[in-house]
Phi, psi and omega in degrees: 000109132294102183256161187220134183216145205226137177219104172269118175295144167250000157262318165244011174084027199236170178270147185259284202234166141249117202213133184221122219250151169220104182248067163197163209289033191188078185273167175251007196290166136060206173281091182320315198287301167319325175299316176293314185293300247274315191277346166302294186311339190236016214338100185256097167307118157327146135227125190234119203232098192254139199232115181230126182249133167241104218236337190282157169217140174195125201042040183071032172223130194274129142238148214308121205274334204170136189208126166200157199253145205232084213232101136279153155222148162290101178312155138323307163288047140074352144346131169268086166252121192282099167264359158186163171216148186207106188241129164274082189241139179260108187224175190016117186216120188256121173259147171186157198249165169219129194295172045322151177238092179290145189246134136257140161218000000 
């Protein structure tokens, strides 16, 4: 099963985040094969969760504040075991224009 949740600001329309959850005995995510022995080994369900926020605006185009990836399992007694999180921020961001000059001669 794949869900997907999308956060639209409704005073100006724009996407904050995106997020995509893959909860199943066959994810399609990542390194596939590893993801399949590890949830074998434990028998587990996989859920792998990717999140891209867009918190920067700059002349009405959003760019990414932070985006990370998440790889749980699911236990049989209903356990959570996180084996990583990989977080990503994207900050200070130098913006700048560049002049040309055309010569026709």
């Amino acid at each position: 099963m794949k869900k997907q949740k999308v956060l639209i600001s409704v005073l100006i329309f724009v996407l904050l985040s995106f997020q995509i959850f893959s909860q199943t005995d066959n994810p399609k995510s990542g390194d596939q094969e590893e993801v399949e022995k590890i949830a074998k080994v434990l028998n587990a369900k996989p859920k792998i969760t990717f999140v891209s926020e867009y918190a920067f605006e700059k002349n009405e185009i959003r760019f990414p504040s932070k985006y990370y990836v998440e790889e749980i399992y699911i236990l049989q007694d209903g356990y959570r075991f996180r084996r990583s999180k990989t977080t990503i921020i994207y900050d200070n961001y130098k913006f700048f224009t560049c002049d040309t000059k055309v010569n026709i001669r």
